[in-house]
C-alpha positions as CSV (number, residue, x, y, z in Angstrom):
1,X,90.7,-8.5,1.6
2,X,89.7,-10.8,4.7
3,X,89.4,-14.3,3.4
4,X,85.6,-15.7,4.0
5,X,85.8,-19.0,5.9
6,X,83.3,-21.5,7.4
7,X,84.8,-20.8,11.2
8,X,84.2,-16.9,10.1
9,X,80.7,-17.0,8.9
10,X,79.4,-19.1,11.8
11,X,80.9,-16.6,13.9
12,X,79.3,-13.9,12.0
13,X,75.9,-16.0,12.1
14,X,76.2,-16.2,15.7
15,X,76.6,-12.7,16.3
16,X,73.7,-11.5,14.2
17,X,71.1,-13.6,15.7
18,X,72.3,-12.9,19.6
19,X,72.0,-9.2,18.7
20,X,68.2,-10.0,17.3
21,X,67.3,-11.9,20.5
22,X,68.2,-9.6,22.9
23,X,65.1,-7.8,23.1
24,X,63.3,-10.7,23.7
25,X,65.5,-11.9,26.2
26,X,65.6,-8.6,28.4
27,X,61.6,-8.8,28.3
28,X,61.9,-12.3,29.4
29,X,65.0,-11.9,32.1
30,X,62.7,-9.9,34.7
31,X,58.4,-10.5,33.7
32,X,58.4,-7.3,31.7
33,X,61.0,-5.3,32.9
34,X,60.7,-2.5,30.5
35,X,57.2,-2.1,31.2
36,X,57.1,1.1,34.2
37,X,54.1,3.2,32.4
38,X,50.5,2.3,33.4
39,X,47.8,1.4,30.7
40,X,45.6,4.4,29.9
41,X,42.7,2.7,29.5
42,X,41.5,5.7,26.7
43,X,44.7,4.2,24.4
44,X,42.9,2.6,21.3
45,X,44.4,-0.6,22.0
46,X,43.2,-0.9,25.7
47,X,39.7,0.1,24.3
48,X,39.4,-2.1,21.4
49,X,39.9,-5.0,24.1
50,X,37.4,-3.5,26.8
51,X,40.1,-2.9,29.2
52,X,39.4,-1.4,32.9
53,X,41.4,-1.1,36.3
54,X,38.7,-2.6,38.6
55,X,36.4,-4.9,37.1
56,X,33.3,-3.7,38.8
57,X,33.9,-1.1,35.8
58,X,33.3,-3.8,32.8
59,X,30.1,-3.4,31.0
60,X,28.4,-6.9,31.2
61,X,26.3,-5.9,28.2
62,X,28.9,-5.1,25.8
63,X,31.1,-7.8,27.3
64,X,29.7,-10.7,27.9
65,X,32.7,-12.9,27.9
66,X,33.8,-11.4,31.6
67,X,32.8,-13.5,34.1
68,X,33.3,-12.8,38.2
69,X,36.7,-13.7,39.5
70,X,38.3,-12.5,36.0
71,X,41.0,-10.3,37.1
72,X,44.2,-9.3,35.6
73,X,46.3,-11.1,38.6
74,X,44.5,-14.3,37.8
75,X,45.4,-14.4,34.1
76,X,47.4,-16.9,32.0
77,X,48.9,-13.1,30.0
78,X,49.8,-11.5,33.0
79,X,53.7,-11.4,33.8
80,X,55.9,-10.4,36.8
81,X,55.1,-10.0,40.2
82,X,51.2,-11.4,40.7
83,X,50.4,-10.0,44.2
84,X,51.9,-6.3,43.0
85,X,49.0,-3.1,42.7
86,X,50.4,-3.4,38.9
87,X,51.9,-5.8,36.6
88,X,53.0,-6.5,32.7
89,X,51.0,-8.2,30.2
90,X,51.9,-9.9,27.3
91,X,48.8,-8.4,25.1
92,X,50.2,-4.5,26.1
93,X,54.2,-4.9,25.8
94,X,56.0,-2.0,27.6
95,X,52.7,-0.9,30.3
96,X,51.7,-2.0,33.4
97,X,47.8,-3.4,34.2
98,X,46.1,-3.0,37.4
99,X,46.4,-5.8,40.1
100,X,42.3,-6.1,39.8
101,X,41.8,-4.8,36.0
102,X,40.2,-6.8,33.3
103,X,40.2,-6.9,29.6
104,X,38.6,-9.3,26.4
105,X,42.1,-11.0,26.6
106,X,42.0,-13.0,29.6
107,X,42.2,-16.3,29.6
108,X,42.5,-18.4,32.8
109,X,45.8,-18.8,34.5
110,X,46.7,-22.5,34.6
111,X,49.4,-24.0,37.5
């Protein structure tokens, strides 16, 4: 039997919590880089939020947070590569939004 020391233990301690931040870390290394499938805007997570590609689609009526100039490029959520047709989003880990898309989310980019 392995003798349980302090050096041992931190070392074990260190381990473990690498291996539970490495997720967050490969999201973090590249603005998303696991997310490569586009939003479906049908999902029930995308429509629960109002979520559209263009925002000439958004219905003023049954949004009436979205304001002109609220696009997904210009958004404090969105992640990655801002002038790209499609980018991550912090609020739909794993998909891609549309350059000029809009959702209930956004909040205004600041810097």
């Amino acid at each position: 039997m392995k003798k349980c020391t302090r050096r041992n233990l931190f070392k074990l301690a260190g381990a473990g919590s690498l291996a539970l931040l490495l997720p967050t870390l490969a999201r973090m290394s590249d603005g998303m880089a696991l997310a490569d499938e586009r939003l479906d805007p049908e999902s029930p997570q995308a429509k629960a939020l109002g979520y559209v590609h263009h925002y000439d689609e958004v219905d003023p009526e049954r949004w009436p947070r979205y304001a002109p100039g609220q696009i997904c490029a210009n958004c404090q959520l969105a992640q990655g590569d801002l002038e790209a047709d499609w980018m991550g989003c912090s609020i739909f880990p794993g998909k891609k939004v549309a350059h000029d898309g809009w959702c209930n989310a956004w909040v205004e980019r600041r810097g």
